[in-house]
N, C-alpha and C positions, 0 to 999 in steps of 0.2 A: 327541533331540527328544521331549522324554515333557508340556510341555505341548499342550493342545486349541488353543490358539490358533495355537501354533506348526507343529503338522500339519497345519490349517486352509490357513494360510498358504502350507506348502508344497504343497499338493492345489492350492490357487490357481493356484499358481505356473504349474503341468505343466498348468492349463487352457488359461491363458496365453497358454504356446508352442505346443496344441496349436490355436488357435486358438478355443479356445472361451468365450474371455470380450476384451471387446474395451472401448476408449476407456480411461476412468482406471481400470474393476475390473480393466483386465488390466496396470495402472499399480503399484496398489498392493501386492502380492503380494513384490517386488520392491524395494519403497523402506526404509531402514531401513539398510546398511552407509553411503552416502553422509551420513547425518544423523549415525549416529555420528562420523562423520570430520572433519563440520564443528566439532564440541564440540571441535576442537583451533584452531579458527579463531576461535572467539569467549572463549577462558579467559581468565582476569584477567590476566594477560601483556598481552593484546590493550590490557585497559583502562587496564595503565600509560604504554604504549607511544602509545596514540588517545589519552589524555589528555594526553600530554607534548606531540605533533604538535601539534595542537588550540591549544592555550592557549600556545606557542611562537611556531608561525608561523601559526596561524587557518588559514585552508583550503587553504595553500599544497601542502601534504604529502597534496592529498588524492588526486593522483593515481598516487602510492607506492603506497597503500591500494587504490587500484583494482589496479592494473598486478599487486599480488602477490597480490590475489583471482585473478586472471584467470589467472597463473602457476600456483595453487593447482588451479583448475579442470582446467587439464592433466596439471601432476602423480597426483593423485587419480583420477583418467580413466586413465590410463595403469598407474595401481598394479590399480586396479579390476579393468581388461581383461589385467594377467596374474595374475591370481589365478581369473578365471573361465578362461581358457584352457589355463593350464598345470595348474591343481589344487593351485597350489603358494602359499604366502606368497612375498612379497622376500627375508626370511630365507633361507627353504631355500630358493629357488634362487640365493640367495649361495654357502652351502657347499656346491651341486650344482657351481656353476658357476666359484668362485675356489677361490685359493689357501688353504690350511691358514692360510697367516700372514694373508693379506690376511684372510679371515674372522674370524682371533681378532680382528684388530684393530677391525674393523665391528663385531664385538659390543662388545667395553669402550665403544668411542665412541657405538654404541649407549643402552648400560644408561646410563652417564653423563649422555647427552641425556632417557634417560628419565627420572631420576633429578631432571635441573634442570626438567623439565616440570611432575614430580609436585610438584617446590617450589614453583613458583609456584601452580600451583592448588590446595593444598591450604592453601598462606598466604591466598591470595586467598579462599576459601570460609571462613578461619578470621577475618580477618579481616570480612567481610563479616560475621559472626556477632555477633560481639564490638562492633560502632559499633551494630547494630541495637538489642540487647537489652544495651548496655553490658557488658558480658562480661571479662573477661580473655581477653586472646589467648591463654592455656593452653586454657581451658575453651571458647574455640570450636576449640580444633584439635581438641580430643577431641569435641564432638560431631559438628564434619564426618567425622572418623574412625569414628566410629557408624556414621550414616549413609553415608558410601560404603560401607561392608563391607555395611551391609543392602541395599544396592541390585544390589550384589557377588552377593549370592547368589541373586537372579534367575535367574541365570542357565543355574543348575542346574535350571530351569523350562525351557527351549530359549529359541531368542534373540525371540522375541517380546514376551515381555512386559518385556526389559532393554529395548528397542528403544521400548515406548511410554515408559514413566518418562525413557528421555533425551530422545525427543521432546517430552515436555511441558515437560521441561526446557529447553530449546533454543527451545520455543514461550516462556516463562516470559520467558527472554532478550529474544528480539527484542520483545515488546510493549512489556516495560520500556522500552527503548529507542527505540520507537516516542513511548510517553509523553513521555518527554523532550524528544524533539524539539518535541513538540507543545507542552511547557513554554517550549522555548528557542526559538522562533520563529528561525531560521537565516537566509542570505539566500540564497535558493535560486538565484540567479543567480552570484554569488561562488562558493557551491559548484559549481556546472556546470561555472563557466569553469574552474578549478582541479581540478578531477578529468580534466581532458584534455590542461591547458598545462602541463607538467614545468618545474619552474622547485629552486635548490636553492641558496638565497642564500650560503652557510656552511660552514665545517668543520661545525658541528655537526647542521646539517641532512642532512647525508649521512649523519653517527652512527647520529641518527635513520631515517633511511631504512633503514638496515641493521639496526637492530632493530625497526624494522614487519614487514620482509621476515621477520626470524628468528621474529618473534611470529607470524605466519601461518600462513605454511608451515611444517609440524612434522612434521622427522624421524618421531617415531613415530606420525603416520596414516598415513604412506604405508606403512610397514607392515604398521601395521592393518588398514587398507582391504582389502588382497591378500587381506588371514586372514580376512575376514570375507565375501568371496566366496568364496573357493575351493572349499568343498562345502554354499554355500549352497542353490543350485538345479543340479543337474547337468545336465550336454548331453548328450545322444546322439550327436549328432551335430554340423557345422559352421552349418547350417542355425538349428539353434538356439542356439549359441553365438553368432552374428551376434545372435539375437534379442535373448539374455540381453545383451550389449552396448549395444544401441540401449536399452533399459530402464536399463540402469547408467549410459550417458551422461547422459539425460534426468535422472535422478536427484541426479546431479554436478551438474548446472547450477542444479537447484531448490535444490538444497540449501548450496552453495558458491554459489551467488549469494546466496541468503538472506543468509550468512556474513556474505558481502560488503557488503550494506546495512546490518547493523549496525555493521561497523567504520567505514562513514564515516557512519554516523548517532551514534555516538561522537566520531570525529571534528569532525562539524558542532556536535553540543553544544556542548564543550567551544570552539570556537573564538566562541560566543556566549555562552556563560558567564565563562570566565576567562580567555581572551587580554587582555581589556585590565584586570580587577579581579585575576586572582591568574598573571601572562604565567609561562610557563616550570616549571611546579608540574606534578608526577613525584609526589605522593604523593595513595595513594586516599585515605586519612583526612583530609588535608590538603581535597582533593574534596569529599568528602563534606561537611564544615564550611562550608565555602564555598560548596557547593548549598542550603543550608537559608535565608540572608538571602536569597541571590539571584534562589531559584525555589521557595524554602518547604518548606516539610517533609514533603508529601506528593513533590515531585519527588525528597527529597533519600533519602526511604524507599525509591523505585523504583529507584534507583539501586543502594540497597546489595542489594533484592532480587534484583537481575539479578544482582549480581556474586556473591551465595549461591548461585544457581541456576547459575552458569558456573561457578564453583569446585566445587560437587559432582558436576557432570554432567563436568566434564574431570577430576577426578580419577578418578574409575569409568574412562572411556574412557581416562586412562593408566595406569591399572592391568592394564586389559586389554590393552593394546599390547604394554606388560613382557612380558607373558606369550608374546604372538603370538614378540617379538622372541628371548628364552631358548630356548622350544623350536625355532622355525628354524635360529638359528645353530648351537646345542650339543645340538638332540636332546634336551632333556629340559626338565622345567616345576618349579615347585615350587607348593604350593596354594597361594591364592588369599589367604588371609588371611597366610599369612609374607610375601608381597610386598607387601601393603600396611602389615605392620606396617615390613617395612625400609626404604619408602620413605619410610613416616613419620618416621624416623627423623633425617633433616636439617632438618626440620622445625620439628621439637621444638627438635634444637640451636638455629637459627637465633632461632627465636621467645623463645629464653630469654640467648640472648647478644649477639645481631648486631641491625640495622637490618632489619625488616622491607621495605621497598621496594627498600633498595640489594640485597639478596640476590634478592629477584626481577627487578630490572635485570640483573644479572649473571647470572641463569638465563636471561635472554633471549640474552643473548651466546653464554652455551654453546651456547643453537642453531642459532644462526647460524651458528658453526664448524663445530659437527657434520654441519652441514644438506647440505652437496655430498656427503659419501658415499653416503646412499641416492641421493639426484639421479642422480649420476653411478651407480650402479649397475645405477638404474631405465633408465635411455639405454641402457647394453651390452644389456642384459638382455633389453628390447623388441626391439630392433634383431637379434637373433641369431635367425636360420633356424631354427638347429636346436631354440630354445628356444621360439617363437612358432609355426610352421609357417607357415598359409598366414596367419596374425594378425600377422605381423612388423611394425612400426613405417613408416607410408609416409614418404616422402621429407618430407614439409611439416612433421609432426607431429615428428618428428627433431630442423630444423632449428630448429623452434620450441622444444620443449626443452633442446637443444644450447647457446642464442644465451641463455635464462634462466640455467641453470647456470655458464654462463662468468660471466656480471654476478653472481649471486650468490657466486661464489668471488671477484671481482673486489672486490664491495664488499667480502666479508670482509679481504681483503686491505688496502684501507682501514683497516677498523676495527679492526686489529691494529697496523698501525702507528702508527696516533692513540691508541691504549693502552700501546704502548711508548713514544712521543715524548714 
């Protein structure tokens, strides 16, 4: 930690818990791994996925979007609280806690999940580049690739100042998306009733549900998350690990709620915009053309700005994941810039031979499959004595876990058989 702000922060921190700063000064000290985590909740994943819902079934799906926000909230809560307790990431207390084979195999599915992460947001930022200043999709992946490495190396600063740039980025996100709504006038009543009555007319409404879910919740934050508590602020003792927790929770919820009102404020757009002028439309650029007659060219600007700002701020934060995820499993890292050149690397292929949307749909799927191994590992994991102490997982928080994870392996199961059939 060799920047000022960053030991700032941490002297904050230890006032804190000693009591000596109190209401939001003893708030903000503390805020900053949650907000990264959410940057996997709002990436262009989200937007193909809230686009497709939206202009499909209008508000039907909005209660998907809530239901895996609010899934999200626990999972990330749960990763959070064993990374402040144990000291440890998910990773390494994988390969503490499993087997030699079961560990290799959580790593490859792992790197993989990271891999289709980094594809979609670093399409989605490159894209996002490219309709703005009419670009060639080459020439915006390589500036997104600029720019995330220069944000990259923040971090060599201590985590403060990476933490503001994602924050403004995240802030950048949600206004946009504020704007829009505000363009698209919604029917705030429709959306109420539909974000609480489950309704799921269709095979293909369930598809969709399975990849809202996969676009959410993301394998590599719950990773993250752990790593980026773990020798955040250290406890002495239990007393203030309780503390350090009731800040991390609170955190969770500002920040994963946030999330959360963007994807149904995505959502909500798109089911006043194109459900009934462009119904069933899965492609941003497609979007984005179609926002310009309908809500004019400043809404249709705001649009591609947010989806620049979500594309570079999740590719950073899955850059960083990679990193968390290589050294837990295997004990070892490689720099910063080989990982982002090799995840660029699908990227590139895809951009120069394949469909750009369809590869980012299909990155969404990888995570949906991959998505119950941390799940289910984050459940053992919590749940064990020896690995929690007196922090062990209560009976409610469990079940609650327990009853998501099963439906998320449940849907996947769905959605594998609707891809074989």
């Amino acid at each position: 930690m060799n920047s000022n702000t960053t030991v700032t922060t941490a002297l904050a921190a230890r006032d804190a818990l000693d009591g000596r700063r109190k209401g939001v000064a003893a708030f903000l000290p503390f805020a900053g791994p949650a907000v990264m985590a959410s940057v996997g909740y709002m990436d262009p994943g989200n937007f193909a996925t809230n686009i497709q819902a939206g202009s499909a079934y209008g508000y039907q799906l909005l209660w998907v979007v809530l239901l895996a926000n609010l899934a999200a909230m626990l999972f990330q809560a749960m990763s959070a609280k064993l990374g402040i307790v144990t000291r440890r990431n998910l990773a390494e207390l994988c390969r503490e806690q499993f087997s030699p084979r079961i560990v290799g195999g959580m790593w490859v599915a792992s790197e993989v999940a990271a891999m289709a992460t980094d594809l979609a947001e670093f399409l989605g930022g490159a894209l996002g580049l490219s309709l703005l200043f009419h670009l060639s999709l080459l020439c915006g992946l390589m500036i997104t690739a600029v720019v995330t490495f220069a944000i990259l190396q923040l971090d060599k600063r201590g985590f403060r100042p990476l933490e503001r740039v994602i924050t403004a980025l995240v802030g950048v996100v949600g206004l946009s998306c504020l704007c829009e709504l505000v363009f698209a006038s919604p029917d705030w009543h429709a959306a109420l009733f539909h974000s609480v009555v489950p309704q799921l007319h269709d095979r293909f409404a369930l598809t969709l549900a399975a990849g809202i879910i996969g676009a959410t919740i993301m394998p590599h934050t719950l990773y993250l998350h752990s790593g980026l508590t773990q020798n955040r602020t250290r406890a002495r003792n239990d007393g203030e690990r309780r503390g350090l927790l009731r800040f991390s929770n609170k955190e969770v919820v500002i920040a994963l709620g946030f999330a959360g009102l963007v994807n149904l404020a995505m959502v909500m757009m798109s089911t006043s915009v194109f459900s009934k002028s462009t119904p069933g439309i899965a492609d941003i650029g497609v979007a984005y053309h179609t926002l310009v007659p309908a809500l004019g060219v400043g809404a249709a600007t705001v649009f591609l700005v947010a989806l620049i700002a979500s594309g570079i701020s999740s590719s950073v934060v899955g850059t960083m994941a990679g990193q968390v995820i290589m050294q837990g499993f295997v004990g070892f890292s490689i720099p910063v810039w080989a990982r982002r050149l090799i995840t660029m690397v699908p990227a590139f292929v895809v951009a120069l031979s394949c469909n750009t949307m369809t590869a980012m749909i299909l990155s969404q799927v990888v995570l949906s499959l991959v998505l119950p191994l941390p799940l289910i590992a984050l459940v053992v994991l919590s749940s064990r004595k020896s690995v929690m102490g007196n922090f062990v997982t209560g009976t409610g928080t469990a079940f609650a876990a327990v009853a998501a994870t099963i439906l998320i392996v449940l849907l996947n199961a769905v959605l594998l058989r609707q891809m074989l059939s």
